[in-house]
TORPA-4810 file (N, C-alpha, C, O; in nm, 3 decimals):
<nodes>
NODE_1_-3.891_10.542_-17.676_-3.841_10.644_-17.585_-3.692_10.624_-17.558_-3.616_10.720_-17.573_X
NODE_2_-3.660_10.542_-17.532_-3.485_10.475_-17.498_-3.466_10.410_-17.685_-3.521_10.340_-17.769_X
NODE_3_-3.349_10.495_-17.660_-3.275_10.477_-17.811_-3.163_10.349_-17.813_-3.121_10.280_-17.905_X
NODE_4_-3.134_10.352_-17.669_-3.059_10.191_-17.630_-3.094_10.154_-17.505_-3.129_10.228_-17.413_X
NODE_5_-3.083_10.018_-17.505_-3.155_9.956_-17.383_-3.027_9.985_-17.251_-2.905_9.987_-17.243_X
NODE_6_-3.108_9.998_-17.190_-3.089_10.004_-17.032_-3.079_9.891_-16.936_-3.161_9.799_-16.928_X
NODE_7_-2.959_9.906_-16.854_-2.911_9.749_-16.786_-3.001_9.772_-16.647_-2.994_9.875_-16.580_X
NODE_8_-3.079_9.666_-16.620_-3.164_9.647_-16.527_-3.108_9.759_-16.388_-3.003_9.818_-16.362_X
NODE_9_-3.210_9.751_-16.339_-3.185_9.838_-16.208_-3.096_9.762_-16.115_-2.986_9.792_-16.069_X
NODE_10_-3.168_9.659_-16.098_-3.152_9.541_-15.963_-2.938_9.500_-16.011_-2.866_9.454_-15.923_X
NODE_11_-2.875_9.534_-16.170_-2.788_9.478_-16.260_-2.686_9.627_-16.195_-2.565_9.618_-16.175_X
NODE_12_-2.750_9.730_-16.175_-2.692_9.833_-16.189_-2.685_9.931_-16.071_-2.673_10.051_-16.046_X
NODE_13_-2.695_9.850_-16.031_-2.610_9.909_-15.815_-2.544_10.041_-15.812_-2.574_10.158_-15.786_X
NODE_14_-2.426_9.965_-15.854_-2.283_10.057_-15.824_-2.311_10.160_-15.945_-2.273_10.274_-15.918_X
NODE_15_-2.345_10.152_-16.021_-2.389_10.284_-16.137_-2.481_10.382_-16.073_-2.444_10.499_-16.084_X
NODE_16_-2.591_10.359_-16.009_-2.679_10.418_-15.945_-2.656_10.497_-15.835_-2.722_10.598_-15.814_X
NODE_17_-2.538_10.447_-15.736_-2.487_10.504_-15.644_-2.374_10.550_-15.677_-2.327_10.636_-15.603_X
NODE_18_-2.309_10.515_-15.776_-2.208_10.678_-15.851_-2.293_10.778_-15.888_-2.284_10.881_-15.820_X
NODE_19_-2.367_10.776_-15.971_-2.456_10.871_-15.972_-2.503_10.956_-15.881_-2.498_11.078_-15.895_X
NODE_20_-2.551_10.900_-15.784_-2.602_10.973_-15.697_-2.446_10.999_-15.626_-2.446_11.122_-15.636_X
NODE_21_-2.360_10.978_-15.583_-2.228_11.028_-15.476_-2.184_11.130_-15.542_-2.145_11.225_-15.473_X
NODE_22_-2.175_11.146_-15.711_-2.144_11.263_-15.769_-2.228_11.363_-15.771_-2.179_11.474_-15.746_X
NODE_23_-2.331_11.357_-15.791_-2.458_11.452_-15.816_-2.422_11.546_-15.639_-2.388_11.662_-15.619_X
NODE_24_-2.451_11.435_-15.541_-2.439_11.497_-15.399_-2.342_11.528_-15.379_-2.358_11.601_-15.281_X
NODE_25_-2.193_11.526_-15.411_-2.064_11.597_-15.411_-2.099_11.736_-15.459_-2.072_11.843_-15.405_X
NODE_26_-2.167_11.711_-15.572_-2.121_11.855_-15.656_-2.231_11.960_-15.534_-2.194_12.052_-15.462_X
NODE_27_-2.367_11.905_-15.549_-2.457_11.969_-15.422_-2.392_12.056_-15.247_-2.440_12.152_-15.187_X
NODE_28_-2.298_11.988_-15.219_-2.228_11.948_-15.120_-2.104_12.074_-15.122_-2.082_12.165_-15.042_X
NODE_29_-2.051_12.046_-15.221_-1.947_12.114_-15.240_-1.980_12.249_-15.260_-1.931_12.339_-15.191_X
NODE_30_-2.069_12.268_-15.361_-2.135_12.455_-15.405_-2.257_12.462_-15.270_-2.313_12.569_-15.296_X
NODE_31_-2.316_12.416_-15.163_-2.344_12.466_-15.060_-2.245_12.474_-14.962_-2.247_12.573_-14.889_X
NODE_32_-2.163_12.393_-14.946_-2.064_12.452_-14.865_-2.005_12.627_-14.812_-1.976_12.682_-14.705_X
NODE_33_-2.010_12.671_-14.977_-1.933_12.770_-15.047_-2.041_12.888_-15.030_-2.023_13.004_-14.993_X
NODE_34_-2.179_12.812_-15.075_-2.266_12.931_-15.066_-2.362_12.937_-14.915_-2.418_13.046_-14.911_X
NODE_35_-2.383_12.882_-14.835_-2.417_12.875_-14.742_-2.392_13.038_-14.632_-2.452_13.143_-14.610_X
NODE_36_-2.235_12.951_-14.583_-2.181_13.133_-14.532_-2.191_13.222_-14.548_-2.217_13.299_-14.455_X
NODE_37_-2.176_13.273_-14.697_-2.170_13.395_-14.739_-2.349_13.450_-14.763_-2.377_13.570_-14.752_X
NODE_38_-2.422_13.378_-14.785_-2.589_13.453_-14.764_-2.626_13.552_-14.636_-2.698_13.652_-14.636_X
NODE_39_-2.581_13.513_-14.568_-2.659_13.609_-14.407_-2.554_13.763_-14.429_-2.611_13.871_-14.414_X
NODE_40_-2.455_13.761_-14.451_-2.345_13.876_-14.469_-2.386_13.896_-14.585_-2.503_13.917_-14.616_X
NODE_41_-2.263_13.887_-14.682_-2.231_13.937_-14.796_-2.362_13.957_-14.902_-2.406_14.064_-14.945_X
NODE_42_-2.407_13.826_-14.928_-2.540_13.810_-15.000_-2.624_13.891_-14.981_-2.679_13.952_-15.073_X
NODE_43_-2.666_13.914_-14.787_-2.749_13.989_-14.770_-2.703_14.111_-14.820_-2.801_14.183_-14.838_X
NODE_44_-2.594_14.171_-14.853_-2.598_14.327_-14.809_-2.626_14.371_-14.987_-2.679_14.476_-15.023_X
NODE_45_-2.584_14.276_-15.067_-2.627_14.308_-15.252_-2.752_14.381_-15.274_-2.857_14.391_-15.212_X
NODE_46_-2.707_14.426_-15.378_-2.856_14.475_-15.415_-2.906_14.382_-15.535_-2.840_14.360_-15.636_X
NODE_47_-3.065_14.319_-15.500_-3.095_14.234_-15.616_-3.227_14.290_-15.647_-3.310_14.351_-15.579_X
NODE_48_-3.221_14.236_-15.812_-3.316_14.255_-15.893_-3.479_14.225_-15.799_-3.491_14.176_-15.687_X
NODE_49_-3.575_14.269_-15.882_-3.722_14.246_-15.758_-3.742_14.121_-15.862_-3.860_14.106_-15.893_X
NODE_50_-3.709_14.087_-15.884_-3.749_13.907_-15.931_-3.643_13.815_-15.888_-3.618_13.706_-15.940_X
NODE_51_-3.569_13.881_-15.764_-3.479_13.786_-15.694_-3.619_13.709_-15.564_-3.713_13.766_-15.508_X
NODE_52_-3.575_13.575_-15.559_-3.721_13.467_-15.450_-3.655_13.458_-15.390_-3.535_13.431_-15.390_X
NODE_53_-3.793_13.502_-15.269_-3.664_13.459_-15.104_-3.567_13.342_-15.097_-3.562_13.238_-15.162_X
NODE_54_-3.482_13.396_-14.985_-3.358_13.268_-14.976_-3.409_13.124_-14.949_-3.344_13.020_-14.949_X
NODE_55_-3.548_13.143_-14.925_-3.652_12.988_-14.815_-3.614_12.906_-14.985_-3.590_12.785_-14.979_X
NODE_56_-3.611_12.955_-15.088_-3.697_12.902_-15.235_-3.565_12.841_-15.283_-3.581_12.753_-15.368_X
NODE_57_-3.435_12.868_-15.248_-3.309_12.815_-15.352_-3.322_12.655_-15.303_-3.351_12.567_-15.384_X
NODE_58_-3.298_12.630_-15.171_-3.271_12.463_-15.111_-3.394_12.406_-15.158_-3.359_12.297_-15.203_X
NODE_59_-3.525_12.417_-15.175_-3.579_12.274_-15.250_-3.621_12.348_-15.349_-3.743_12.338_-15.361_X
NODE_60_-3.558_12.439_-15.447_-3.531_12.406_-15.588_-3.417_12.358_-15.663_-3.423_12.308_-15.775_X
NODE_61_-3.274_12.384_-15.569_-3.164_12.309_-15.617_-3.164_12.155_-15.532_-3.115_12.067_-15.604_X
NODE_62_-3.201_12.114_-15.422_-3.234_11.972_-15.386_-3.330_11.924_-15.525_-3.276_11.861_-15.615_X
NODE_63_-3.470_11.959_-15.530_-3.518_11.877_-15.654_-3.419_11.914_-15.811_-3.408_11.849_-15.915_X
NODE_64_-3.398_11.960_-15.795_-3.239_11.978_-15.930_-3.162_11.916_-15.930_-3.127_11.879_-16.043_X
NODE_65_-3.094_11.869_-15.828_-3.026_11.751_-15.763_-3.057_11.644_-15.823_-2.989_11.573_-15.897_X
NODE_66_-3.198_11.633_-15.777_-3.238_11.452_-15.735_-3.310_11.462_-15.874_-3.307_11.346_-15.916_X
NODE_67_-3.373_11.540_-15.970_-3.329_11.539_-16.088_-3.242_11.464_-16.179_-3.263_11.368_-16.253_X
NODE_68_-3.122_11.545_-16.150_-2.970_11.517_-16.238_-2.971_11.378_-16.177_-2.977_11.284_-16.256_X
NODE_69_-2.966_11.352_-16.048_-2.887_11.183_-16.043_-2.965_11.081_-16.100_-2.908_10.978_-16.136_X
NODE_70_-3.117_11.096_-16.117_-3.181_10.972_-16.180_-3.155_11.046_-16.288_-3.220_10.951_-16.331_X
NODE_71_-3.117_11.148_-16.413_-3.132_11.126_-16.518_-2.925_11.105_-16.575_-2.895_11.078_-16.691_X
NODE_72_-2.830_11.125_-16.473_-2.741_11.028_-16.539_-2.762_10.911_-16.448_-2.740_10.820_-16.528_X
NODE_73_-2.791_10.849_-16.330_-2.800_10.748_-16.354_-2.850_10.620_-16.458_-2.811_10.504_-16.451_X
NODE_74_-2.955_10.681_-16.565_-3.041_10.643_-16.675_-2.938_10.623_-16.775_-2.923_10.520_-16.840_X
NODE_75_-2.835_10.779_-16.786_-2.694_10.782_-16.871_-2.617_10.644_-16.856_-2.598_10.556_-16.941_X
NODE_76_-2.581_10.650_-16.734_-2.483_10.562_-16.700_-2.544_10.423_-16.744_-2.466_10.359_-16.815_X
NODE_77_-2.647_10.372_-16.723_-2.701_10.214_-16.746_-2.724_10.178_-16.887_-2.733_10.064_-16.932_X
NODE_78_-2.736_10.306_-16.962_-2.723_10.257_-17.135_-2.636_10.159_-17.182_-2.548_10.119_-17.105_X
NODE_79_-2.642_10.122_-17.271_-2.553_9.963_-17.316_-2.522_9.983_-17.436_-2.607_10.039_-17.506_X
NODE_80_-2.404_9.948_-17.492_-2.424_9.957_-17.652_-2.394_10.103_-17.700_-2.353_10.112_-17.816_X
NODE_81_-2.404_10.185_-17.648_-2.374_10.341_-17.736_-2.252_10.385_-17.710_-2.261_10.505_-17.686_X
NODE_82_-2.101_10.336_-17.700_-1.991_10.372_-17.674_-1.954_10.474_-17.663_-1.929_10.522_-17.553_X
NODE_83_-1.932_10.567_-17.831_-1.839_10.736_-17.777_-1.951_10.806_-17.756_-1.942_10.913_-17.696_X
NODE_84_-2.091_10.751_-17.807_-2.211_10.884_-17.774_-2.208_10.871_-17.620_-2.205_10.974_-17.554_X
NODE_85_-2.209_10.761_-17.563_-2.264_10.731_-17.447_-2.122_10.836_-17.323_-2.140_10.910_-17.226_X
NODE_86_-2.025_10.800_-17.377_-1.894_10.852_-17.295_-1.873_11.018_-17.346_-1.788_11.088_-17.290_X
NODE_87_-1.957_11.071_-17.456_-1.990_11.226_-17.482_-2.079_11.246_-17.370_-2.020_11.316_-17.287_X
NODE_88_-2.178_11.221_-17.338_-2.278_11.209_-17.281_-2.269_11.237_-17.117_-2.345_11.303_-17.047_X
NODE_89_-2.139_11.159_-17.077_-2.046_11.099_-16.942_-2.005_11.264_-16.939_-2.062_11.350_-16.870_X
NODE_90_-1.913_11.282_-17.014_-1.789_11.363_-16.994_-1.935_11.506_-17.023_-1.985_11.518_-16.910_X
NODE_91_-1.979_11.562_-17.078_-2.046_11.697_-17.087_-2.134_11.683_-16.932_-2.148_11.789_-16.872_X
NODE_92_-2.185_11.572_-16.875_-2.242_11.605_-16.772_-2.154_11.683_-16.696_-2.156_11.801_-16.662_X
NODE_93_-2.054_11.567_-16.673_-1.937_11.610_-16.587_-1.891_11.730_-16.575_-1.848_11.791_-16.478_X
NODE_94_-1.909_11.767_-16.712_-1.823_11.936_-16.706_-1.941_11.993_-16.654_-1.895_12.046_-16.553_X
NODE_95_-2.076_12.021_-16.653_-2.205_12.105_-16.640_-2.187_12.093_-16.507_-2.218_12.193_-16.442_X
NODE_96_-2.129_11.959_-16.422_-2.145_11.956_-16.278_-2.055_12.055_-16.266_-2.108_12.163_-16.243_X
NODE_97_-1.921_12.056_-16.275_-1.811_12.106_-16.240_-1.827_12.236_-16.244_-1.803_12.297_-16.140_X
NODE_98_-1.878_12.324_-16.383_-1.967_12.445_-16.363_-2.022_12.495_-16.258_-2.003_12.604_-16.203_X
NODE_99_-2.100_12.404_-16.229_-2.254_12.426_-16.126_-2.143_12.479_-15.984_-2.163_12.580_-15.917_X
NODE_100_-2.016_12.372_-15.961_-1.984_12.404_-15.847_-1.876_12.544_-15.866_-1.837_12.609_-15.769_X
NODE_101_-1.857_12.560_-15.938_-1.764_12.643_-15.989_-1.828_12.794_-15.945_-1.786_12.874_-15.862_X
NODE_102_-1.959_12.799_-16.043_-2.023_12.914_-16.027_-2.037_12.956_-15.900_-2.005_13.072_-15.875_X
NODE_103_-2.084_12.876_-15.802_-2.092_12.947_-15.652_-1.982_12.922_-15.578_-1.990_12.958_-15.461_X
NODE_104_-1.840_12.852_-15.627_-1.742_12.938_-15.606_-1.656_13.061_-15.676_-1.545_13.103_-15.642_X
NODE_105_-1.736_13.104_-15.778_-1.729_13.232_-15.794_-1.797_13.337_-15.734_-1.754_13.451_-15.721_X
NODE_106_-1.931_13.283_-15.688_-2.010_13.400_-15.678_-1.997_13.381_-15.550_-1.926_13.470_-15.505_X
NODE_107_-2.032_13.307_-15.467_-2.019_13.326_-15.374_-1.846_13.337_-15.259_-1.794_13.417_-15.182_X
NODE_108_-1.823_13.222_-15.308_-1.664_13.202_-15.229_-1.594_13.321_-15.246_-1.557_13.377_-15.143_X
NODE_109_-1.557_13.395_-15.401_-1.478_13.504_-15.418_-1.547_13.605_-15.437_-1.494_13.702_-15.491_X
NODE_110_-1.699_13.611_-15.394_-1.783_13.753_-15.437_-1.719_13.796_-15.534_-1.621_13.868_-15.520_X
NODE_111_-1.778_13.746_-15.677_-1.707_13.835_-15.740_-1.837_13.789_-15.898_-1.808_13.742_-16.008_X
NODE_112_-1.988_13.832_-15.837_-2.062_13.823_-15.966_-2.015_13.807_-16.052_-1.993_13.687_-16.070_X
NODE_113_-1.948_13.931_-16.203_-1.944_13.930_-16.306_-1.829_13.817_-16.362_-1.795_13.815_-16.481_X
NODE_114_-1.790_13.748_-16.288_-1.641_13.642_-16.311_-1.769_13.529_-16.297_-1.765_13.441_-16.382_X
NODE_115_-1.876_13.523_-16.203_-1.987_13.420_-16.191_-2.081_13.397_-16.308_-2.147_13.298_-16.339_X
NODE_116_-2.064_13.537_-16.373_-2.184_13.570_-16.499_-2.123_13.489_-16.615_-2.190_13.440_-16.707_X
NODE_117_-1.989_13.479_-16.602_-1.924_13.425_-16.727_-1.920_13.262_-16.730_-1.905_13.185_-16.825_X
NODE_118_-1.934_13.243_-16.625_-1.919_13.148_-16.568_-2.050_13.046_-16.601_-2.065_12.951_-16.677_X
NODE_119_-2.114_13.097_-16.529_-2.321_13.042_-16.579_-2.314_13.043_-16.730_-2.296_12.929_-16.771_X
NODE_120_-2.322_13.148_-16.842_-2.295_13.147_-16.914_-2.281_13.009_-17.019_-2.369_12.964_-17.092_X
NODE_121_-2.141_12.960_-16.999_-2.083_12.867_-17.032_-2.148_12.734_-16.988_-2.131_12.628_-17.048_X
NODE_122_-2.223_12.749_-16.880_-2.272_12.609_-16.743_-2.362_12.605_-16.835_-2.353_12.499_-16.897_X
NODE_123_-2.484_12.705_-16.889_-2.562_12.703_-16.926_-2.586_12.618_-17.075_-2.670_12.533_-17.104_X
NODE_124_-2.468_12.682_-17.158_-2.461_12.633_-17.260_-2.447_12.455_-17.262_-2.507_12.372_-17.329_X
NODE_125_-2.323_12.439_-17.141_-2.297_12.262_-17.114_-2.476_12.206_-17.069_-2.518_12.108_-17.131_X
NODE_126_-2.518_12.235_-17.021_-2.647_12.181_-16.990_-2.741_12.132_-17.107_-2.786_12.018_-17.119_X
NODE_127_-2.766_12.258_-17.206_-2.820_12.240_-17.285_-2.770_12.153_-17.428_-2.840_12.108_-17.519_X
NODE_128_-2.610_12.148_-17.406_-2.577_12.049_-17.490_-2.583_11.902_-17.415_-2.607_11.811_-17.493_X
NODE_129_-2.566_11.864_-17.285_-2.554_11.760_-17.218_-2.711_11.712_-17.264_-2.718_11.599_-17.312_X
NODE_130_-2.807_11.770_-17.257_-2.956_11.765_-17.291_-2.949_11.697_-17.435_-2.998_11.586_-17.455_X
NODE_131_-2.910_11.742_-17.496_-2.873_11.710_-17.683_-2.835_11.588_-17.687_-2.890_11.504_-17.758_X
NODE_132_-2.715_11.558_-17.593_-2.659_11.420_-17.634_-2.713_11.292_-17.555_-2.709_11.177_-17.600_X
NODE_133_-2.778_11.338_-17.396_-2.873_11.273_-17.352_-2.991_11.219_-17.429_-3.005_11.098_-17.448_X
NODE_134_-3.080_11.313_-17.475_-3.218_11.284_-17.577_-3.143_11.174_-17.715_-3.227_11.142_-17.799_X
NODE_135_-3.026_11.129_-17.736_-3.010_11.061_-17.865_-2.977_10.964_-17.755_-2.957_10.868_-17.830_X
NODE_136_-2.964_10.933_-17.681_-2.905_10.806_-17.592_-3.033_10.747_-17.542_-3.059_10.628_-17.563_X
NODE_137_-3.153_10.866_-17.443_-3.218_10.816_-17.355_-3.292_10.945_-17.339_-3.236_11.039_-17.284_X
NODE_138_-3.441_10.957_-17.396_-3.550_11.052_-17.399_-3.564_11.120_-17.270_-3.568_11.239_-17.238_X
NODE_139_-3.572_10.961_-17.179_-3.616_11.020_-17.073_-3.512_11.080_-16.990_-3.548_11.191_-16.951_X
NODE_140_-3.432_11.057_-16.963_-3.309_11.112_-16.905_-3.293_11.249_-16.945_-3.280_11.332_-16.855_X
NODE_141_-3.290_11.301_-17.105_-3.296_11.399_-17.139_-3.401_11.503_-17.068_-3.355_11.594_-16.999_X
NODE_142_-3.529_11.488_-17.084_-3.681_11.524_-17.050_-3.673_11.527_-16.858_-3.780_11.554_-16.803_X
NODE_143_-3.585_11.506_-16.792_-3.557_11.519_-16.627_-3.486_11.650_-16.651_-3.537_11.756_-16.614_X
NODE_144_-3.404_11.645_-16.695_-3.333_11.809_-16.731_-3.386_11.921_-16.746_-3.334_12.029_-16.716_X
NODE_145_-3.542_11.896_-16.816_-3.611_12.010_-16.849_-3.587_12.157_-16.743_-3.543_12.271_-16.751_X
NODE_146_-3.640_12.077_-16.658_-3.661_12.234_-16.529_-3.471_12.292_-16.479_-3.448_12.383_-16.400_X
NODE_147_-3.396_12.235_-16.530_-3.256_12.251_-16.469_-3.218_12.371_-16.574_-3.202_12.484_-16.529_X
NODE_148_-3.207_12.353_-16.678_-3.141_12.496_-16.779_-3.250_12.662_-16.752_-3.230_12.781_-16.775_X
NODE_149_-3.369_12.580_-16.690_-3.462_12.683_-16.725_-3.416_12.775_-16.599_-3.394_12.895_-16.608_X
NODE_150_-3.402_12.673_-16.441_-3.380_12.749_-16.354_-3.226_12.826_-16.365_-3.208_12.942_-16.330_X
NODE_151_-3.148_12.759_-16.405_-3.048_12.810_-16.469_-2.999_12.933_-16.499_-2.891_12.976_-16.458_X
NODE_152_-3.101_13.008_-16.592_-3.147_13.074_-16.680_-3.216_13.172_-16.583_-3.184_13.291_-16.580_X
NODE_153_-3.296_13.128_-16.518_-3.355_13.217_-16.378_-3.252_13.309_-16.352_-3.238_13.430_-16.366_X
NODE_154_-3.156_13.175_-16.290_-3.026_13.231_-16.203_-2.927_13.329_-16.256_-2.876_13.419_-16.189_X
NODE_155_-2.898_13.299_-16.414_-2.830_13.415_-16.499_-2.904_13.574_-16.502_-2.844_13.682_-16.504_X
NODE_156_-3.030_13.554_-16.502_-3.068_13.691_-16.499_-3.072_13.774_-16.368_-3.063_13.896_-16.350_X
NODE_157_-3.089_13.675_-16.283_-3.071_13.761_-16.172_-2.894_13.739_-16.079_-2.891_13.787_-15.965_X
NODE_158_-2.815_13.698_-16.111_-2.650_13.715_-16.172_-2.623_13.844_-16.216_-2.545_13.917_-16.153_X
NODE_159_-2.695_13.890_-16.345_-2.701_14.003_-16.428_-2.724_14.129_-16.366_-2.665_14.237_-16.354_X
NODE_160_-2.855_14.066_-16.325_-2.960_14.220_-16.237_-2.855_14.252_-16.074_-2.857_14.357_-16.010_X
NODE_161_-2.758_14.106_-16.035_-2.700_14.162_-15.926_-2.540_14.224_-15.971_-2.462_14.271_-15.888_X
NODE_162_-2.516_14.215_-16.086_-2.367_14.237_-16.146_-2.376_14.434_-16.176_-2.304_14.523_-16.132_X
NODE_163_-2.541_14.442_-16.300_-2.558_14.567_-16.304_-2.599_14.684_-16.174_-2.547_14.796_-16.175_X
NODE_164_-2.694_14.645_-16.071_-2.695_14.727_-15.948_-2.618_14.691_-15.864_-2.647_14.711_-15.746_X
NODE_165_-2.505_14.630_-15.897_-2.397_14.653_-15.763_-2.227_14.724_-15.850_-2.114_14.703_-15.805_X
NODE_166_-2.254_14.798_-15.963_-2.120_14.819_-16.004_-2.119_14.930_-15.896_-2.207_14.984_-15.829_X
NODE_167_-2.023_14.940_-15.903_-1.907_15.049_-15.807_-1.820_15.169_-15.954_-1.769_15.139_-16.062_X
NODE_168_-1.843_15.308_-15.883_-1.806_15.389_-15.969_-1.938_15.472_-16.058_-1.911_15.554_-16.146_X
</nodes>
């Protein structure tokens, strides 16, 4: 299952809690952004009927969360795999940076279709971060599963709110 061994837990502290301080930054940072704007702005959109009440986003992006940090923390404790391992580093990184990005597009600057392009791209980093994860560490990869899919949720209904809200 692990393609390189993994530095003990009890060995790997400060890896574990980077992990997790980044994962909860990025969390932190894109609720910040999207929080406010739901009761106003959010509310007044028109969304697709396969948009799930607002109760359903916080513990599906919390378990998305806590997801991502045990599966780069898993990243981070690999040993031995140098530029795969630091490919691996750097594509998460960008997928986070995405993640927060997108709901400061969509939400911070209301401005869906700049958000659509946006996911898009997040989407694609995910599913390659997944690629280079699974050659490092199976399982790390296999935590990701439910993250591109909801993802993917979120693009279509992005879409369904980009097409019933044009103007003109």
């Amino acid at each position: 299952m692990t393609r390189f061994p993994l530095r003990p837990l009890r060995e790997s502290r400060g890896l574990v809690v980077a992990a997790v301080i980044l994962v909860v930054a990025a969390s932190l940072l894109g609720s910040a952004v999207t929080m406010p704007r739901i009761p106003n702005w959010y509310a007044t959109l028109e969304k697709p009927s396969f948009t799930p009440p607002n109760w359903v986003f916080g513990p599906a992006w919390t378990l998305l969360f806590t997801l991502m940090a045990i599966s780069f923390q898993r990243i981070l404790r690999v040993e031995d795999a140098g530029a795969l391992r630091t490919r691996a580093i750097v594509l998460f990184l960008a997928q986070l940076v995405l993640n927060v990005l997108w709901s400061a597009a969509f939400f911070g600057l209301k401005n869906p279709p700049l958000a659509l392009a946006i996911i898009v791209v997040f989407e694609a980093l995910i599913l390659a971060t997944m690629v280079v994860f699974a050659q490092l560490d199976r399982p790390a990869a296999w935590l990701l599963v439910p993250y591109p899919l909801w993802v993917a949720y979120a693009t279509a209904i992005n879409l369904g709110v980009v097409l019933l809200n044009r103007s003109g």
